[in-house]
C-alpha positions as CSV (number, residue, x, y, z in Angstrom):
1,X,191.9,159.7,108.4
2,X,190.6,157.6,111.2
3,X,187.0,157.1,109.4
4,X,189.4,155.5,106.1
5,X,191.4,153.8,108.7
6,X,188.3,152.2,110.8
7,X,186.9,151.5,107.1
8,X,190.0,149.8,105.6
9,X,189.9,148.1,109.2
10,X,186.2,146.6,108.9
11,X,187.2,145.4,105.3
12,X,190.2,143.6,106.1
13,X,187.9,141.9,108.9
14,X,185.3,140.2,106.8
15,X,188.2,138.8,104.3
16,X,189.5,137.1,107.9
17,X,186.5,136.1,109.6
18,X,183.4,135.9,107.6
19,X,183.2,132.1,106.2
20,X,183.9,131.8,102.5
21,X,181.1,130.2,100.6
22,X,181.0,127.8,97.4
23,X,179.0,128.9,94.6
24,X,176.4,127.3,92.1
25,X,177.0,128.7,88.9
26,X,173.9,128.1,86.5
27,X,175.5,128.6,83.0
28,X,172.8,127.7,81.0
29,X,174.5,125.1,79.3
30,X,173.2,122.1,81.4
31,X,169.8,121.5,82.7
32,X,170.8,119.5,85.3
33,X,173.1,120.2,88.4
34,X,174.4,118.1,91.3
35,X,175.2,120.8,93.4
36,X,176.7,119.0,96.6
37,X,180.5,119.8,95.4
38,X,179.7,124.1,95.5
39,X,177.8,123.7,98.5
40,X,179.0,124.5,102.4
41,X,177.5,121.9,105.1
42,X,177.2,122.6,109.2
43,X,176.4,120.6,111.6
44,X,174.9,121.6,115.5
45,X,174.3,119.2,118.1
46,X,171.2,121.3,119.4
47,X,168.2,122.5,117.7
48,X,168.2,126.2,116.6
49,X,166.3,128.5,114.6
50,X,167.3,129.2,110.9
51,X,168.0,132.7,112.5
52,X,170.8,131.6,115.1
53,X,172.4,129.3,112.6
54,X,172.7,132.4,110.0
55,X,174.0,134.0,112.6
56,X,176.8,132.0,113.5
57,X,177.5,131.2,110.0
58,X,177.9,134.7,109.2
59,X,180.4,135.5,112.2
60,X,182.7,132.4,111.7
61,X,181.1,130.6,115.2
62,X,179.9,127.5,113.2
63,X,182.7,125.9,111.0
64,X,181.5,123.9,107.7
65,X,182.3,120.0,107.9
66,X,183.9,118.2,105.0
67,X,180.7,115.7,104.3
68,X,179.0,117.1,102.0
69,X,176.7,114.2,100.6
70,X,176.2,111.1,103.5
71,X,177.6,112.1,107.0
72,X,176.1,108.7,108.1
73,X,174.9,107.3,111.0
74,X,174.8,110.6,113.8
75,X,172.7,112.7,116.5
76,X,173.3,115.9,114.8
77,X,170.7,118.9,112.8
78,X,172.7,120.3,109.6
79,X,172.9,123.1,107.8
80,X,173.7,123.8,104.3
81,X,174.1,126.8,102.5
82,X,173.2,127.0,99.3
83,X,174.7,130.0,97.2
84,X,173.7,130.1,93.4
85,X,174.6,132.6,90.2
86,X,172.2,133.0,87.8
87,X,173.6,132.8,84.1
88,X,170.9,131.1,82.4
89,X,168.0,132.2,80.8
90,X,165.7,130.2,83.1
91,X,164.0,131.7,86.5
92,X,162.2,128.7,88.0
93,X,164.1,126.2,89.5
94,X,164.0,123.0,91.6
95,X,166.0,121.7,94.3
96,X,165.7,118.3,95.4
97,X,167.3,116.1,98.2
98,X,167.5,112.4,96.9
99,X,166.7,111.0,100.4
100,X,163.1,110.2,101.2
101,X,163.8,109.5,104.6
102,X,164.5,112.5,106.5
103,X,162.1,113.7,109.3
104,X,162.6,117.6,109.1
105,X,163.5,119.6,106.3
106,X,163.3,123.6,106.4
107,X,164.1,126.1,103.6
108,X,165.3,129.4,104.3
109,X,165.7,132.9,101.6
110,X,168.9,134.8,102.2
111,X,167.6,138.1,101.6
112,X,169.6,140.9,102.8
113,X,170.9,139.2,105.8
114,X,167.1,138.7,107.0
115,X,166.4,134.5,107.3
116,X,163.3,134.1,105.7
117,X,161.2,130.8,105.9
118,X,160.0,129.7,102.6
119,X,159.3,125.7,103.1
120,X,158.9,123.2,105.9
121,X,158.5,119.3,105.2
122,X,159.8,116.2,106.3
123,X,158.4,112.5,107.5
124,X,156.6,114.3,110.4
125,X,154.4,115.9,108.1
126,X,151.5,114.3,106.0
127,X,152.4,113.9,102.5
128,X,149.8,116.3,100.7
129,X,151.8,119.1,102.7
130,X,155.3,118.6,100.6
131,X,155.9,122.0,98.2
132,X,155.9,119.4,95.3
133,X,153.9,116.0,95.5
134,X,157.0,114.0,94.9
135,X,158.8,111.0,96.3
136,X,161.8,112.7,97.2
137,X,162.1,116.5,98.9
138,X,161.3,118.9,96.8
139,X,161.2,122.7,96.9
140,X,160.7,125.0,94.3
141,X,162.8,128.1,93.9
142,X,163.3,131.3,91.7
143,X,166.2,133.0,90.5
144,X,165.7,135.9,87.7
145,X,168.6,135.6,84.7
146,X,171.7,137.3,86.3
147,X,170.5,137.8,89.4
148,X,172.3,135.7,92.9
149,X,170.2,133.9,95.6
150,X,171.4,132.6,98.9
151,X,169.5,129.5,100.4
152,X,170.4,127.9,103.7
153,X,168.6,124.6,104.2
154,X,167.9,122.5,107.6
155,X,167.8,118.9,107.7
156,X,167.2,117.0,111.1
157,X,167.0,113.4,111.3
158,X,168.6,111.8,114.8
159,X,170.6,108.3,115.6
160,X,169.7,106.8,112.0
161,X,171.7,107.6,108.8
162,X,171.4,111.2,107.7
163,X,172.3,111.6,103.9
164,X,171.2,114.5,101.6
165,X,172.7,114.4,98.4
166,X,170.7,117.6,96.1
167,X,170.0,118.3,92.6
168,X,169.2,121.8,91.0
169,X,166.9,121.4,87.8
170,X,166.3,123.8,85.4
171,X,161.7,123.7,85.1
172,X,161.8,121.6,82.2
173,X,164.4,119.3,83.4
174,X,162.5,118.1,86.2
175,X,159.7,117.4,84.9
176,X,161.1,115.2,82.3
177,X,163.3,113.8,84.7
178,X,160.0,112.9,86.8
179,X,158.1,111.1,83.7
180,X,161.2,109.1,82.7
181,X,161.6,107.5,86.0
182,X,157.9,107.4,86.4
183,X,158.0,104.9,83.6
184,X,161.2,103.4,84.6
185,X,159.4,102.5,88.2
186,X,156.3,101.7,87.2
187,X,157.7,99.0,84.8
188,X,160.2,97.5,87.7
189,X,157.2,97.6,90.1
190,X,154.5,96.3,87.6
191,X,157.3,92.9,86.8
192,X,157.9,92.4,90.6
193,X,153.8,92.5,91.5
194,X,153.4,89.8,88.3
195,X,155.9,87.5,89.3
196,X,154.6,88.2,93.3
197,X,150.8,87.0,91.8
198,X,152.5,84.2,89.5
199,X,154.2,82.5,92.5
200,X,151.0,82.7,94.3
201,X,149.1,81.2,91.8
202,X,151.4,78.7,91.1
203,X,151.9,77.9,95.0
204,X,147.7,77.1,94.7
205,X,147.4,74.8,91.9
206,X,151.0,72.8,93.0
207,X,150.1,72.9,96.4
208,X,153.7,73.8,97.3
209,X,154.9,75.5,100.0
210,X,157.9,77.2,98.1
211,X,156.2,79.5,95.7
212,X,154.4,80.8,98.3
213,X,157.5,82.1,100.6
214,X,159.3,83.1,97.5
215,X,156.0,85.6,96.2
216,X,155.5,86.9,99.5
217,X,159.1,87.3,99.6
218,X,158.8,89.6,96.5
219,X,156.1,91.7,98.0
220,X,157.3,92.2,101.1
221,X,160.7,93.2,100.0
222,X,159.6,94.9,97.3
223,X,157.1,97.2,99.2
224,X,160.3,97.7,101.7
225,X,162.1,99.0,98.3
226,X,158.6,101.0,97.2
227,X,159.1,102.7,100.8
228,X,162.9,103.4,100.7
229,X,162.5,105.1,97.3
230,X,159.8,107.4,98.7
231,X,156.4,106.1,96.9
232,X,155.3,104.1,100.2
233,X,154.9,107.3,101.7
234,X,153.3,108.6,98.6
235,X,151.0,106.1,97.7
236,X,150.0,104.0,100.5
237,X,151.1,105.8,104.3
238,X,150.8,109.5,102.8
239,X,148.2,110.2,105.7
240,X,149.8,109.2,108.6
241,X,153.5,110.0,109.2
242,X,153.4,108.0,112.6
243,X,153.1,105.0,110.4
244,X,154.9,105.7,107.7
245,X,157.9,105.9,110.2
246,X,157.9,101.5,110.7
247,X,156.5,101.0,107.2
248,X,160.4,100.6,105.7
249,X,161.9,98.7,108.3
250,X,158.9,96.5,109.0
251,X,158.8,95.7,105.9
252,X,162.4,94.9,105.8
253,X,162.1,92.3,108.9
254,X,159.3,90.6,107.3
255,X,160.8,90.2,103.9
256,X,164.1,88.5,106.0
257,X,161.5,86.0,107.6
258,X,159.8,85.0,104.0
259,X,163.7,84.8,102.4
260,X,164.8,82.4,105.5
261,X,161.5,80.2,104.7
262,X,162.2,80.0,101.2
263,X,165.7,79.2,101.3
264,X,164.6,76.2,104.0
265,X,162.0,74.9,101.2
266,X,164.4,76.0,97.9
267,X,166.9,74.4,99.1
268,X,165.3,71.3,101.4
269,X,167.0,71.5,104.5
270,X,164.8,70.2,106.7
271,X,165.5,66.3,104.9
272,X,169.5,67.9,104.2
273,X,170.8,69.7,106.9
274,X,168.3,69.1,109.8
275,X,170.7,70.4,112.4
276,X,170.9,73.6,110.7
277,X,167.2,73.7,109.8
278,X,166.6,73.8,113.4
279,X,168.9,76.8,113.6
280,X,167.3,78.6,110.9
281,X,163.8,77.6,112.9
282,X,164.7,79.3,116.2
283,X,166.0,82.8,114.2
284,X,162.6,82.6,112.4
285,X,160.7,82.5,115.8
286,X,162.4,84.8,117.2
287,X,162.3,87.4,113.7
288,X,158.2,86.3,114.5
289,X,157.7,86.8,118.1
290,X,159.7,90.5,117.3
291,X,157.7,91.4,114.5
292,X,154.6,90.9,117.4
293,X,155.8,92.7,119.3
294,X,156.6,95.6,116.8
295,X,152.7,95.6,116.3
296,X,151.8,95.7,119.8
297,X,154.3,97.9,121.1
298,X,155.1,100.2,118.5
299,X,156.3,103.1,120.9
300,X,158.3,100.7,122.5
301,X,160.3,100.1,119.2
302,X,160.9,103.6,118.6
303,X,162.2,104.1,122.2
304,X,164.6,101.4,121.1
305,X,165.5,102.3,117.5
306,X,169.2,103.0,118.3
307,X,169.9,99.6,119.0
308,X,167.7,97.9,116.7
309,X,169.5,99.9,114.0
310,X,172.9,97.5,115.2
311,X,170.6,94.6,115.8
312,X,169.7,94.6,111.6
313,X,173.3,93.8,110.8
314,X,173.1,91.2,113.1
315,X,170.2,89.8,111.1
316,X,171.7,90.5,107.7
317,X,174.1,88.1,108.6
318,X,172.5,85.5,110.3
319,X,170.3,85.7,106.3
320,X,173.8,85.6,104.6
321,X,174.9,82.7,106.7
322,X,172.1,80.4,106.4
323,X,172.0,81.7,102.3
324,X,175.4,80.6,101.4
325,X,175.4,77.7,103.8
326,X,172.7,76.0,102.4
327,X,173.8,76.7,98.6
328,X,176.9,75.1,98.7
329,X,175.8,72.4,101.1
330,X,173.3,71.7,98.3
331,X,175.9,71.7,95.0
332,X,176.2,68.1,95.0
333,X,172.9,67.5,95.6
334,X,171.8,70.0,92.8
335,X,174.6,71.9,91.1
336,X,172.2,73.7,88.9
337,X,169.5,75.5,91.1
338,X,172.9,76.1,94.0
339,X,174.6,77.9,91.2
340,X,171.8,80.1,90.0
341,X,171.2,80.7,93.4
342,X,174.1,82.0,94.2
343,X,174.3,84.1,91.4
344,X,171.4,85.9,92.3
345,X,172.1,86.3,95.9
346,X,175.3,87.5,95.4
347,X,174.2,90.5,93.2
348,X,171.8,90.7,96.0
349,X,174.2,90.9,98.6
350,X,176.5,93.3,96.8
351,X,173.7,95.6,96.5
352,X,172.9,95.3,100.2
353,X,176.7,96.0,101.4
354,X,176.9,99.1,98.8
355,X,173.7,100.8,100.2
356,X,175.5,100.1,104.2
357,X,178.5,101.7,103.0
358,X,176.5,104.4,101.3
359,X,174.8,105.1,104.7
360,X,177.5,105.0,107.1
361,X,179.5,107.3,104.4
362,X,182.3,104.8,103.7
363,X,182.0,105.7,100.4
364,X,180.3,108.5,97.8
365,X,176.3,107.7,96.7
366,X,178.2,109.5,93.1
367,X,180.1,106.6,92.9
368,X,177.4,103.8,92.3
369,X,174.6,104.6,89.6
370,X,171.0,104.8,91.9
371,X,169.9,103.0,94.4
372,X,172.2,99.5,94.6
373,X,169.9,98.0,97.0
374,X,166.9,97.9,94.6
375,X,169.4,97.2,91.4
376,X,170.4,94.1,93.1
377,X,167.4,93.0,94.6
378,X,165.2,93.9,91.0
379,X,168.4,91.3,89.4
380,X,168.3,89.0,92.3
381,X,164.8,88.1,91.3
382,X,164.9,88.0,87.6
383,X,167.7,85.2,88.5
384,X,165.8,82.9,91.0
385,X,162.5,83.2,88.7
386,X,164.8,81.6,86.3
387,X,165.2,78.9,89.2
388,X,161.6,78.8,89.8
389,X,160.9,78.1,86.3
390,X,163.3,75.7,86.0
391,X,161.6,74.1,89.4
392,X,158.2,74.0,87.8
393,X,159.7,72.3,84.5
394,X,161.0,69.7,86.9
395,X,157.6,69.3,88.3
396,X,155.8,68.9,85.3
397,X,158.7,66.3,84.3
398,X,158.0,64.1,87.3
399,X,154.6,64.2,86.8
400,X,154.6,62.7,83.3
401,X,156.8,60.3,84.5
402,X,155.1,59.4,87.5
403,X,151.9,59.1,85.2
404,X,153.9,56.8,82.7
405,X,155.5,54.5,85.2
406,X,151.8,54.1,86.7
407,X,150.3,53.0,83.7
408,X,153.8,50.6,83.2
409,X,152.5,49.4,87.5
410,X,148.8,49.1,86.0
411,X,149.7,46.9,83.2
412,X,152.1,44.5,85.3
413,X,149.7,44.1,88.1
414,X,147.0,43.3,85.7
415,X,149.6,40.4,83.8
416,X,150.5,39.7,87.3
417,X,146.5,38.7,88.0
418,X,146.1,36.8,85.1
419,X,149.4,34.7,85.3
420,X,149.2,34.3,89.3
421,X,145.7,32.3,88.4
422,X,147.3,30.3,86.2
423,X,150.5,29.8,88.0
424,X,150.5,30.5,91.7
425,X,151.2,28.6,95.1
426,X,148.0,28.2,96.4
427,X,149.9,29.0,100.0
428,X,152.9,30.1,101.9
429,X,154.3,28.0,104.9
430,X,156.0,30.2,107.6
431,X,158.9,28.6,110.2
432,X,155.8,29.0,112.8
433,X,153.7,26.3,110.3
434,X,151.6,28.9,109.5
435,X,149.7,28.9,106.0
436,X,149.4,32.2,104.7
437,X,147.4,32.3,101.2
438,X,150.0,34.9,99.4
439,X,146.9,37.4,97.6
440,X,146.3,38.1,101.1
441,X,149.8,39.1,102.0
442,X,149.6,43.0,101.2
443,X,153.1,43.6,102.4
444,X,155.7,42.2,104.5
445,X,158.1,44.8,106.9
446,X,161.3,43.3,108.5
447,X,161.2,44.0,112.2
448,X,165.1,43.1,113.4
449,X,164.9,38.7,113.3
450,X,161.4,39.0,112.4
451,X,158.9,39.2,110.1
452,X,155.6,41.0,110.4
453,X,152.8,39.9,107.7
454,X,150.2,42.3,107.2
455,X,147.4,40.6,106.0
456,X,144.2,42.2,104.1
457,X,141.8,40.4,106.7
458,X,143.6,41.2,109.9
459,X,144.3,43.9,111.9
460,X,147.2,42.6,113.5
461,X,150.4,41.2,111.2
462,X,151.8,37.8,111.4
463,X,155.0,37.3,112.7
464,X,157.3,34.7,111.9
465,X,161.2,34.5,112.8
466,X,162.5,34.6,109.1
467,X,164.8,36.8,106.5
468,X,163.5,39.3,103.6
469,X,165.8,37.1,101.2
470,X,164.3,34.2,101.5
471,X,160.9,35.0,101.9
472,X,161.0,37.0,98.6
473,X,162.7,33.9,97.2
474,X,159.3,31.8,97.6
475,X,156.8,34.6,97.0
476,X,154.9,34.6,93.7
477,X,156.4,37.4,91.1
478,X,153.8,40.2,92.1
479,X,155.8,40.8,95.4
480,X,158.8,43.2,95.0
481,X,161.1,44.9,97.6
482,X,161.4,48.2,97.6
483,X,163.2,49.1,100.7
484,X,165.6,47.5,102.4
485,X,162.9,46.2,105.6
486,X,160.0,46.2,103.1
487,X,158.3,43.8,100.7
488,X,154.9,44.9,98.8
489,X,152.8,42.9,97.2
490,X,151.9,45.0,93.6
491,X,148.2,43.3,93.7
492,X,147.6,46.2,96.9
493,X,149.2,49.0,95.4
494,X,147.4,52.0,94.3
495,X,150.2,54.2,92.8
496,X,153.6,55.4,92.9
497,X,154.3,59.4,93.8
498,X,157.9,60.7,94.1
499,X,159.1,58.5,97.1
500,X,156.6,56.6,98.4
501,X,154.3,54.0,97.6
502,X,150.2,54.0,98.3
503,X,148.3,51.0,99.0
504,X,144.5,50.6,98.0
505,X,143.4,50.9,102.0
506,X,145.1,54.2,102.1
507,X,148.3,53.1,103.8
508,X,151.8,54.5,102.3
509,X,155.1,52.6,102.4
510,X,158.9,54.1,101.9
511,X,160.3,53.9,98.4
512,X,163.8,53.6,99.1
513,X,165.8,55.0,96.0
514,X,168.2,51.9,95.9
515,X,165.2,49.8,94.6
516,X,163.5,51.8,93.1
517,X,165.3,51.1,89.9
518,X,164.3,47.2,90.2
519,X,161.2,48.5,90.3
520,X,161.2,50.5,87.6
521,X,162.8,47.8,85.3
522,X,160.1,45.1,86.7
523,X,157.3,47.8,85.2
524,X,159.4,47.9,82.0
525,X,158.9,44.7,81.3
């Protein structure tokens, strides 16, 4: 009686006290599972063995958390317990965690309450030393038809966002889930390297300042998005883990320097805004005199992660500030490339706040479809190449017209020359009584009451207390003003190019845009 009792007794005790686990059921009917709903998730604030943490799983000691996908930004290791039903036909299995950057990662078999270690990976760990050779966490499993397995899984990363949402695929599955997004990447990566090498290309034969910043932007970026997604550490880090760890978020601080510089050139704020450019100035020395430091002091940064982790936001909107500040400063300068722009870095931006949120677990990675950041970013540059393009047309445009209004300037200087012999004061008398022959008059600059001549056979000007108006109104026709303290004398001119006008000695003069369409209908006619 006693022996039913003490049995009835020990029964009604593991109902009470043992934790009730979720269950993967494999029906057979889908390849693919996202097993994060049926799973239970622990977290400890210490390190333990996968022994201790069955054990205080099993006797109710360590409660499961609700977080089950992205706990966010925290100091703890966690635990999750994977319990699965067999009731497809398939034995081989694998079960990945869609988070490249964790540092420890240990797999454990259930097996008749014994913890046994199948797997141990993570960042810390060269790449050729993962159980699959794979971007993301990977760990191969076996279940026979009808048959149950118990998994409990550790996952340790410490003051930086912790997420660890999992898969299940069926053998097949995976693999065919590997070549499609092989494909997909290597097309996304293959456009972003072209338009990287285009930009440079073009930044060398323009000679332009712009396309380089906005290339280098792409690759630095992008190789920060190549790293977040797992192939950095595949591809270019996969033998040394200690470097791996600032690859992603040096990457990320350069990319924000090359973004700053392009926005100063894309959107001219130097000549626009110059109070703000310098502002923009003193953030990029700083971001460079940081990123030096990073290089020589790498042990330093680590020591210092937690708060460099807050100090990115800080950055991110400092980028977002000077972004949308210039753009709409810029609409009535440009209306155009401001709008396109931002377009673009809007998309950009949402895909920047979706992957914060993502992190800090504000909301569920389920809810948005892959990785936003690179979605955004991969749109954000199909947009401003658009802009670029439409820069370069612009470029070209100027040029023909530049070359066409030259040949209009060569063609009136030369019916200048020929009428000036026949028709042309032999001198011009200044208020001082000096004669100044006027073909040696190469141009004449205002200078408050005075006038400064600079002459083609003297090294210092003459000066003469007089006024542009009626200077110009005794000058032969070859002499035009083109700024408001500045008369030029077309015989001396060499060419014309965007704003500014160069004389045959090499000297340039300001081409105010308030003459400049005098000029222009003087060379029409």
């Amino acid at each position: 009686m006693f022996q039913k009792r003490g049995f009835l007794l020990a029964i009604i005790c593991v109902f009470l006290y043992a934790p009730l686990s979720a269950q993967v059921t494999l029906n057979g009917d889908d390849r693919t599972y996202k097993i994060n709903p049926d799973i239970s998730v622990y977290a400890t604030p210490d390190t333990i063995s996968g022994i201790e943490a069955w054990k205080r799983i099993s006797n109710g000691s360590l409660a499961s958390i609700p977080q089950k996908v992205n706990p966010g930004i925290s100091n703890s290791a966690y635990w999750i317990r994977i319990s699965i039903i067999n009731n497809s036909k398939e034995s081989q299995f694998y079960l990945e965690v869609d988070y490249p950057q964790l540092d420890y990662l240990q797999l454990f078999k259930i097996a008749n309450d014994s913890v046994v270690p199948l797997y141990e990976t993570g960042d810390r760990f060269v790449f050729s030393d993962r159980p699959i050779i794979y971007r993301n966490f990977t760990f191969p499993i076996s279940i026979p038809p009808g048959a149950e397995g118990e998994y409990l899984l550790n996952i340790d990363k410490r003051l930086s966002a912790t997420r660890f949402p999992m898969t299940l695929y069926e053998d097949a599955a995976f693999w065919d889930m590997y070549n499609r997004e092989t494909i997909f990447y290597g097309f996304c990566f293959g456009f972003l390297a072209l338009v990287t090498l285009l930009s440079l290309l073009i930044g060398i034969r323009l000679k332009l300042n712009i396309f380089f910043w906005y290339g280098f932007y792409i690759l630095t970026f992008g190789l920060r998005c190549f790293a977040k997604l797992g192939y950095g550490y595949q591809f270019i880090t996969s033998a040394y883990p200690e470097f791996n760890t600032h690859f992603f978020p040096f990457t990320t601080q350069l990319s924000m320097i090359f973004l700053v510089m392009y926005i100063q050139r894309y959107f001219d704020t130097k000549q626009h805004m110059p109070a703000f450019n310098k502002v923009m100035d003193a953030v990029l020395w700083l971001f460079l005199i940081s990123s030096l430091v990073w290089v020589l002091f790498p042990g330093f940064i680590v020591a210092v992660a937690p708060v460099l982790i807050s100090m990115r936001y800080v950055v991110l909107v400092l980028t977002i500030i000077f972004a949308y500040t210039s753009a709409v400063n810029h609409l009535s300068i440009d209306a155009f490339r401001s709008k396109v722009f931002l377009v673009g870095y809007s998309v950009f931006f949402l895909g920047v706040i979706s992957q914060i949120l993502i992190e800090y677990g504000a909301i569920r990675s389920s809810l948005v479809p892959g990785d936003m950041l690179f979605v955004g970013f991969f749109i954000e540059v199909g947009v401003l190449t658009y802009a670029m393009v439409y820069l370069i047309f612009g470029i070209i445009n100027e040029k023909s017209s530049l070359v066409s209004t030259n040949k209009k300037l060569t063609k009136m200087v030369n019916q200048m020359e020929q009428e000036s012999k026949r028709d042309k004061p032999a001198y011009v008398v200044l208020k001082s009584k000096a004669v100044v022959d006027p073909s040696r008059i190469r141009f004449i600059q205002s200078d408050d009451h005075y006038l400064e001549f600079h002459l083609s056979d003297k090294a210092r000007p003459e000066v003469d207390r007089n006024k542009l108006s009626a200077v110009l109104d005794i000058l032969p026709p070859q002499f035009v003003q083109i700024h408001r303290s500045t008369i030029v004398n077309l015989e001396h001119v060499k060419t014309i190019y965007g704003s500014y006008l160069l004389l045959k000695d090499g000297e340039e003069l300001k081409l105010s845009r308030t003459y400049k369409p005098n000029l222009e209908e003087r060379l029409a006619k």
